[in-house]
C-alpha positions as a LaTeX table, in Angstrom:
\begin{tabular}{lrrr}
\hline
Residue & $x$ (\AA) & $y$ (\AA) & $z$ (\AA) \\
\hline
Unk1 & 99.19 & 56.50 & 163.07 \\
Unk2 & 103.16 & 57.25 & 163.02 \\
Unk3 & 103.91 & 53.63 & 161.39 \\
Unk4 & 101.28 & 53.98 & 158.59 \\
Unk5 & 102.56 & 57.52 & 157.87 \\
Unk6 & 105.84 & 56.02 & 157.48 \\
Unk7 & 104.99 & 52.63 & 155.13 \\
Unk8 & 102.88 & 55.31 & 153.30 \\
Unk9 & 105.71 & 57.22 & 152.64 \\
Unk10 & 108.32 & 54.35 & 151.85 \\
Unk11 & 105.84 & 51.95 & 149.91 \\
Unk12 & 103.51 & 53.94 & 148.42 \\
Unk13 & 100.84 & 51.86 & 147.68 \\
Unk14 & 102.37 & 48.59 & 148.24 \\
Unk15 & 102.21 & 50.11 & 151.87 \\
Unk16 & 99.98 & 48.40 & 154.92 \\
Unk17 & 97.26 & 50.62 & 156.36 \\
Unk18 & 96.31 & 50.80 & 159.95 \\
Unk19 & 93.85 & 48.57 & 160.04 \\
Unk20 & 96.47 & 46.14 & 159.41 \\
Unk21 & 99.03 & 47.15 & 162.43 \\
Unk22 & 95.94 & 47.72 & 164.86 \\
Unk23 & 95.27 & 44.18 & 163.88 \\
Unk24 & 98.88 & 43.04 & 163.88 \\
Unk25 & 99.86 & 44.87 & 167.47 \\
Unk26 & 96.34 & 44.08 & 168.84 \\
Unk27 & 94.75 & 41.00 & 167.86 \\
Unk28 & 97.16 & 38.68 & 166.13 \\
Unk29 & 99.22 & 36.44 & 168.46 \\
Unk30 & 101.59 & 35.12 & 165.89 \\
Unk31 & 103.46 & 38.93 & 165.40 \\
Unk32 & 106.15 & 40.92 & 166.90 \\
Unk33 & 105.90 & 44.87 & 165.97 \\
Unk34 & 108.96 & 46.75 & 167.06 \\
Unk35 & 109.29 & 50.33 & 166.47 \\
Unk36 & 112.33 & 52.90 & 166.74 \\
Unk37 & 111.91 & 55.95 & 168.43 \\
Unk38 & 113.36 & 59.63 & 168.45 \\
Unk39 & 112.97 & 62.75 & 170.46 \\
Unk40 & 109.55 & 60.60 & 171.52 \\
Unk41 & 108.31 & 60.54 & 167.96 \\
Unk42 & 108.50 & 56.92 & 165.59 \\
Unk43 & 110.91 & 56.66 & 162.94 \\
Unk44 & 110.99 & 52.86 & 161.90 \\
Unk45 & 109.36 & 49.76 & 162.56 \\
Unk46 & 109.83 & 46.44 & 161.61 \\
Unk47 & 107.08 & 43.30 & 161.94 \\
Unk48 & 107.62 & 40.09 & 162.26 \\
Unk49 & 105.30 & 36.46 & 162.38 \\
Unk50 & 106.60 & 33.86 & 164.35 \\
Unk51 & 105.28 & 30.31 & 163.70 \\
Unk52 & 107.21 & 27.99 & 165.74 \\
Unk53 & 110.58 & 27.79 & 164.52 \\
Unk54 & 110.15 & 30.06 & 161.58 \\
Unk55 & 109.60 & 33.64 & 161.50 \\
Unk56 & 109.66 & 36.03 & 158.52 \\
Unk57 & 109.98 & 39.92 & 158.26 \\
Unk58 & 106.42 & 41.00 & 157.04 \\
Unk59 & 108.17 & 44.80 & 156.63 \\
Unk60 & 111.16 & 47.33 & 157.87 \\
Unk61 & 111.06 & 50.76 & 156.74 \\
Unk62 & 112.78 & 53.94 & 158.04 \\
Unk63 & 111.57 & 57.55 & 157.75 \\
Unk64 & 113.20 & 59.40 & 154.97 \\
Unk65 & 114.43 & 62.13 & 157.19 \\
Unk66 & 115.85 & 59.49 & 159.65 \\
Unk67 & 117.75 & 57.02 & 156.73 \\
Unk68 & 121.63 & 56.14 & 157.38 \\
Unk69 & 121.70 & 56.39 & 161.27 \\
Unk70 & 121.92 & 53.18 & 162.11 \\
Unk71 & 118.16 & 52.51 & 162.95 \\
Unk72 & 117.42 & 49.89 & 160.51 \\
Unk73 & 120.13 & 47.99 & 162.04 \\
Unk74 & 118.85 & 48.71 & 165.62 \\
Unk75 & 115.77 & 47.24 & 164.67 \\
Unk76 & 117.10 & 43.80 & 163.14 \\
Unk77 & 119.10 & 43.44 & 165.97 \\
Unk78 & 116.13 & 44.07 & 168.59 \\
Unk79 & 114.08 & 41.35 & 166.16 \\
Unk80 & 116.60 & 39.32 & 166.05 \\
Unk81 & 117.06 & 39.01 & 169.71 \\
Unk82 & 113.54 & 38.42 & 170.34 \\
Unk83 & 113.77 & 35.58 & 167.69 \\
Unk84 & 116.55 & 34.16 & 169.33 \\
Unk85 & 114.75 & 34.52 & 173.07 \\
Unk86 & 111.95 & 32.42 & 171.58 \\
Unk87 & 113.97 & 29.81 & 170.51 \\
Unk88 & 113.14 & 30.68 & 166.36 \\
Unk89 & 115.82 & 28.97 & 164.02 \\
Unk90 & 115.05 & 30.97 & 160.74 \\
Unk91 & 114.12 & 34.45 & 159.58 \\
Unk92 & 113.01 & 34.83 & 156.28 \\
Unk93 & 111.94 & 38.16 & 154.10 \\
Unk94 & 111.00 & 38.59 & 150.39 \\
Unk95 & 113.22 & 42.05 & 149.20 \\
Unk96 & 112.79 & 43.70 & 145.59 \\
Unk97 & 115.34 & 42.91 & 143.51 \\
Unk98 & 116.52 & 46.14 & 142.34 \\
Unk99 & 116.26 & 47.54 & 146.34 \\
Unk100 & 120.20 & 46.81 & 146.89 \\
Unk101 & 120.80 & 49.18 & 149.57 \\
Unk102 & 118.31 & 46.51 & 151.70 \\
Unk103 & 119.99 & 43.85 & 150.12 \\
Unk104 & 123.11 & 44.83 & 151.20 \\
Unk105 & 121.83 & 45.11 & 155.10 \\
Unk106 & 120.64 & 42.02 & 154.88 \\
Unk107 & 123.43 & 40.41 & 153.59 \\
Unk108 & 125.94 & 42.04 & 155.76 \\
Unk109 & 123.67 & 39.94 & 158.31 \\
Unk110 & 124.75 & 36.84 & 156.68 \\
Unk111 & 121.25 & 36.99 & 155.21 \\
Unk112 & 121.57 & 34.23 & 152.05 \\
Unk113 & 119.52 & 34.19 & 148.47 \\
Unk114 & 117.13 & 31.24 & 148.45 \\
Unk115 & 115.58 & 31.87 & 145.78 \\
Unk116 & 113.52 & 34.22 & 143.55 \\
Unk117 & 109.94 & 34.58 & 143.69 \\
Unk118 & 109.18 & 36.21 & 139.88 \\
Unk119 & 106.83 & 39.17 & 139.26 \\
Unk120 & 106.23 & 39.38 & 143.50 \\
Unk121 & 105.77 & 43.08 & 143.03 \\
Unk122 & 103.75 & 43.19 & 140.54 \\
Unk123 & 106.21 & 43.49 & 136.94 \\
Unk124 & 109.63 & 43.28 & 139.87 \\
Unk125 & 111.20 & 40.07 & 140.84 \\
Unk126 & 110.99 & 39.22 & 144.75 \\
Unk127 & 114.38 & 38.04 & 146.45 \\
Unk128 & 113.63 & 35.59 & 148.92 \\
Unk129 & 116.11 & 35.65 & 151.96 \\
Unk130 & 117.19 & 33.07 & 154.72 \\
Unk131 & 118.55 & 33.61 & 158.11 \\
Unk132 & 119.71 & 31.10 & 160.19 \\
Unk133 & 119.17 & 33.24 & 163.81 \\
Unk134 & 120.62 & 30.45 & 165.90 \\
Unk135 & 123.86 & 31.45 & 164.62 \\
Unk136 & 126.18 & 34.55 & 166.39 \\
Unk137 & 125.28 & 37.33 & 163.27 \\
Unk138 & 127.25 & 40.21 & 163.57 \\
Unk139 & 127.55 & 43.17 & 160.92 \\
Unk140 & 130.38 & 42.76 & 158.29 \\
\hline
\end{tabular}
């Protein structure tokens, strides 16, 4: 499976397996999986659970090979839209603290700090962030 190849790659073994996504596309009513494709083949995905009017990232990665084009960007703006479609108020995502170049994306979504969730990853500090997606969020 292309999106377990990918998480295996980018999260070693923090990543999800497929059991997970078969269960998260297939069977779980509460998530949205959106994947990016090119030349036919997957080269990101992000998931998402929606519970009412809250929703939080579960994961986003991007194939190595496929990093700086743009498609992690693609794919918070294709979540975000569905958020907004479905009437969702907040997006939230936990983010390592010493991962800035995903900090940065997220912030330049007007993504803000809540607040820190220590040892999340094991001996790393989690970064918990807030999105208000009924606001107009466009890239600074």
């Amino acid at each position: 499976m292309a999106i377990e190849k990918i998480e295996k790659a980018v999260f070693k073994d923090d990543a999800f397996l497929a059991s997970f996504w078969l269960t998260e596309i297939n069977d779980n009513p509460l998530s949205r999986v959106f994947v990016a494709l090119k030349g036919g083949s997957v080269v990101g995905h992000i998931a998402l659970r929606v519970l009412g009017e809250t929703s939080e990232i579960v994961t986003i990665a991007v194939d190595s090979d496929y990093r700086r084009q743009g498609i992690a960007t693609s794919l918070l703006d294709a979540a975000i839209l569905e958020l907004k479609a479905e009437a969702v108020g907040e997006l939230s995502l936990e983010v390592r603290r010493s991962n800035t170049a995903a900090r940065h994306l997220y912030e330049s979504y007007g993504f803000k700090q809540a607040y820190t969730r220590k040892h999340y990853y094991g001996n790393e500090d989690a970064y918990v962030y807030l999105l208000e997606v009924s606001h107009d969020h466009t890239r600074s």
